[in-house]
N, C-alpha and C positions, 0 to 999 in steps of 0.2 A: 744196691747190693743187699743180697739176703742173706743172715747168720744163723746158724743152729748149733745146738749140743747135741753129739750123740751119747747115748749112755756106753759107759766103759768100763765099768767096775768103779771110778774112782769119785769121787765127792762133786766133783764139777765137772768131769763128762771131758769130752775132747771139740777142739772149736771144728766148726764147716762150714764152707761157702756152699748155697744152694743155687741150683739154676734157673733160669726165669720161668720154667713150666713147676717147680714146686715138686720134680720127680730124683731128682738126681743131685748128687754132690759129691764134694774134693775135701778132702779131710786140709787140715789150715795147720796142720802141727808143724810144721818151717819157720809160719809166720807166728805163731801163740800158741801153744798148747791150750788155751782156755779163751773163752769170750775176755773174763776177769783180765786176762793178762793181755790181751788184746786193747781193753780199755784204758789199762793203767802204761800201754806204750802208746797209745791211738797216732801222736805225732809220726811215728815209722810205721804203723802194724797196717793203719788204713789203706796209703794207696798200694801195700804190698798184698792185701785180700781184696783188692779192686780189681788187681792183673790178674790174680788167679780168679777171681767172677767174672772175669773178660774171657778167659783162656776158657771156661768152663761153660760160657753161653756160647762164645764161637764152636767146641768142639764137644756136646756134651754127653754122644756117645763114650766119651774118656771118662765121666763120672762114673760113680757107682749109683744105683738104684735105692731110693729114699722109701723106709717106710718109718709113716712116722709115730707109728706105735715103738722105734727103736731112738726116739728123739727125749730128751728133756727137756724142762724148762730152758730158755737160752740161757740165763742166770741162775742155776740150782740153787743157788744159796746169794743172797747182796749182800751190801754191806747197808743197804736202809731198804725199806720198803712206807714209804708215806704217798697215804692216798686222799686225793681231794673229793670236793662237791661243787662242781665247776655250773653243774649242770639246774640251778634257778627253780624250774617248774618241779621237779622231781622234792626239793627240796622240801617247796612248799605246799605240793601235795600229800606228804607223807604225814608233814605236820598238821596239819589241817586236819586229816584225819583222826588224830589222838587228840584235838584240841590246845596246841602248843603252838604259839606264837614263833613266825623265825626271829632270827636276832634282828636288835634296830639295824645293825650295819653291815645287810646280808649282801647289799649293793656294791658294799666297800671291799670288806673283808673277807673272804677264802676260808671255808671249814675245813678242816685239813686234821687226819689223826695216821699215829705210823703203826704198822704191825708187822708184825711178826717177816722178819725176813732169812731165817736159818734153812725155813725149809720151800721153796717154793716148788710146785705141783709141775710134770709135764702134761702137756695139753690132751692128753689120753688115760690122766690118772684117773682114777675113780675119786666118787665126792665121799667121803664120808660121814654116816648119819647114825651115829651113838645108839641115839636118841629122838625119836620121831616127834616128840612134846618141845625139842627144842626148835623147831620152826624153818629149817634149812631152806636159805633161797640162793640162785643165782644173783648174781651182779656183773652185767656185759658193760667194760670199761676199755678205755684206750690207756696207752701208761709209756712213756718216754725214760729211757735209761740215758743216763745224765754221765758227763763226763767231771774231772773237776770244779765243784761251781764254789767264789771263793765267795766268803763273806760279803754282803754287804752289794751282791750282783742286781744290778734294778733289770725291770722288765725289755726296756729295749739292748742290754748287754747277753740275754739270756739264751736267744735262740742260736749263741757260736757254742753252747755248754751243750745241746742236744743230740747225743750220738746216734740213738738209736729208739724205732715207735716200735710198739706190739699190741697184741691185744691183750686182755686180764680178766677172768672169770673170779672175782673178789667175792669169794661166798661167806655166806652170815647166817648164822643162828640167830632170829628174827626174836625168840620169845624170851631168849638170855640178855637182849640189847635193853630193857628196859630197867632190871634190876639193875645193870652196869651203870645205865647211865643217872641212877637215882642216887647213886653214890656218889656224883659228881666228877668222877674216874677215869672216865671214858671207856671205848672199845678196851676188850680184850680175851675175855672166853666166849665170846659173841662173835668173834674172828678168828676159822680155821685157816689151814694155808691159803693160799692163793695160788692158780695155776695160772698159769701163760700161754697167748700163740706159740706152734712151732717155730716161727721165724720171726727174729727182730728185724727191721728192716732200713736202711739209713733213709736220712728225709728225703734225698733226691731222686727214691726211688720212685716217692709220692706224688713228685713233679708238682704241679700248679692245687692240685689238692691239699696240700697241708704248706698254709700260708698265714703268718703273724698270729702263730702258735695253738692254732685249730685244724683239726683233721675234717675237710669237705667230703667227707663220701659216707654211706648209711653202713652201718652194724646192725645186720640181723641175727637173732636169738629165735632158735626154737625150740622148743619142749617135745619130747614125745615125737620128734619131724613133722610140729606145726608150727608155721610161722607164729611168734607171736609179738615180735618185735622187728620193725625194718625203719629203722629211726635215721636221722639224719642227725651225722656228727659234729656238725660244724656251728650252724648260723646262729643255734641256741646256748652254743658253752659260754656262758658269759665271764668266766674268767678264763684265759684262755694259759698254755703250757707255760708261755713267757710270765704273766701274771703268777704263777702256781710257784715257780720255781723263786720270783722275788719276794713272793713272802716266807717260803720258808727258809729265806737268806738272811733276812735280816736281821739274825741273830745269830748264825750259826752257819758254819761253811762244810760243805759234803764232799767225797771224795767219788771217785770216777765208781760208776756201777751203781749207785743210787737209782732206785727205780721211783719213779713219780706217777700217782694213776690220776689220772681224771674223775675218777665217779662216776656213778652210772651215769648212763650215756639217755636222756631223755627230750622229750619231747614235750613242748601244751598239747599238740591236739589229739585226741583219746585217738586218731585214725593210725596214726605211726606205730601205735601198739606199746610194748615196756617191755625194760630192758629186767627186770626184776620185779617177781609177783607181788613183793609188798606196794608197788602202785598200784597194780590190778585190785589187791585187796583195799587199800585206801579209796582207791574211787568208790568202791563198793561201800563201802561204813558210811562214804558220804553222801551215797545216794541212798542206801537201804537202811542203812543204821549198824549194819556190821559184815564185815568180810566171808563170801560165799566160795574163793577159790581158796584151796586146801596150797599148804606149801607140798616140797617135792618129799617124796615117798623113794624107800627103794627099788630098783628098778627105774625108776624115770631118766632117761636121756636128756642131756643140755646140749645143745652145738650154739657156737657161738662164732661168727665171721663176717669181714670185712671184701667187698668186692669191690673193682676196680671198673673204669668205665668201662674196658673190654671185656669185663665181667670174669677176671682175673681174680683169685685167693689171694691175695697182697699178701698177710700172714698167714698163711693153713687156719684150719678152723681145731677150735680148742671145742673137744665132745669126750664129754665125760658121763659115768652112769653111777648113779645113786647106789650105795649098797650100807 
């Protein structure tokens, strides 16, 4: 089953079941007026936007026609947004490059920092770039919206809390990250919104691909409409969604609509390409002595998407343009 918001005037948009070609959809206002309110009934709301995604793959000349420059984020607004770094090599390529050591217990423990969740981005927002000195980069992430998850949830209870995967274009002012983090403080003006795929998607959609809490299929990024990323999602996340979500249990219990990202989505070997130009410039500092790709400018294109083996848009593709 695929979810969408369409924009309506009002703060969180109205819910939609979309149909399997990613063209068409049946507004959900019977069953929720909202994703949010969808999540916070999930026990009743689910298998009743199941039959209406039935009724609507059987017959889907009865939809209406999807455009999804009229879509918002599926969550316009959460009530959390915490994002990991699941993703190992990324980690320690970036580091490397500035000469900083990862943590002794990179193996064990989950970096994990929350931002900003009042405003999130539809996947045809524009990015915006103040300021060209502050260093604007993409980030192609994967992120699971979370239903109830109660204190204290460990890894193997955690994949019944997962309602729904999408994709996450988690952009960063690359050149604001260093004062931030000099202050011991962490992320914050270094983190503008975050935009989203059009479509959340339930795990089942994913079938045998997203299994013990990793997504098996490649996230391509392209810049400009050149590929520059077509990474593989799965083999390399070493903490996988189930691990993400028991650590940030462990002290602390979240309510349904919580979004969880991954972090960017990387790779070891330089051939998969990057999911965000701060690796492309880290390899460079480490082979040259300093960074030769420029970050994004206005006007520059991102598209960022997930395809299926039938080479299917699993969630539309989030393409936004620089200004």
């Amino acid at each position: 089953m695929r979810l969408a918001t369409l924009r309506d005037g009002s703060r969180d948009g109205a819910l939609v079941v979309v149909d399997p070609s990613g063209t068409r959809y049946a507004v959900a206002s019977e069953v929720a007026p909202t994703l949010q309110g969808a999540l916070d009934t999930w026990h009743v709301a689910e298998s009743r936007l199941r039959a209406l995604a039935e009724t609507l793959a059987r017959r889907p000349e009865n939809g209406t026609p999807l455009d999804v420059a009229d879509l918002a984020a599926p969550l316009p607004r959460a009530f959390e947004w915490i994002d990991g770094s699941a993703y190992l090599s990324h980690v320690r390529l970036v580091r490397k490059a500035r000469g900083a050591e990862p943590p002794a217990d990179l193996l064990e423990t989950p970096l994990v920092y929350q931002g900003g969740s009042g405003v999130m981005l539809a996947p045809t927002a524009p990015l915006d770039l103040p300021d060209p000195a502050w260093g604007l980069d993409f980030e192609a992430e994967i992120a699971v919206v979370l239903g109830d998850v109660p204190l204290g949830t460990s890894a193997a209870q955690a994949g019944k809390h997962i309602r729904l995967l999408m994709l996450a274009n988690d952009a960063t002012y690359r050149s604001l990250v260093a004062g931030e983090l000099a202050r011991g403080f962490g992320f914050f003006q270094s983190k503008p919104a975050t935009a989203f795929s059009p479509f959340a998607v339930t795990p089942d959609e994913l079938g045998p691909a997203f299994r013990e809490g990793r997504l098996h299929l490649r996230l391509q990024t392209r810049l400009n409409d050149t590929l520059v990323g077509d990474v593989s999602a799965g083999p390399e996340m070493h903490f996988s969604f189930f691990d993400l979500i028991s650590h940030i249990a462990k002290t602390r219990a979240f309510v349904a609509g919580t979004i969880l990202g991954s972090g960017t989505v990387a790779n070891a070997a330089p051939e998969r390409g990057v999911s965000c130009l701060v690796e492309r410039r880290a390899a460079e500092t480490i082979e040259l002595g300093a960074p030769k790709t420029p970050y994004l400018i206005a006007g520059d294109k991102v598209r960022i998407e997930m395809l299926d083996g039938a080479g299917r848009s699993v969630f539309g593709a989030i393409e936004q343009v620089v200004q």
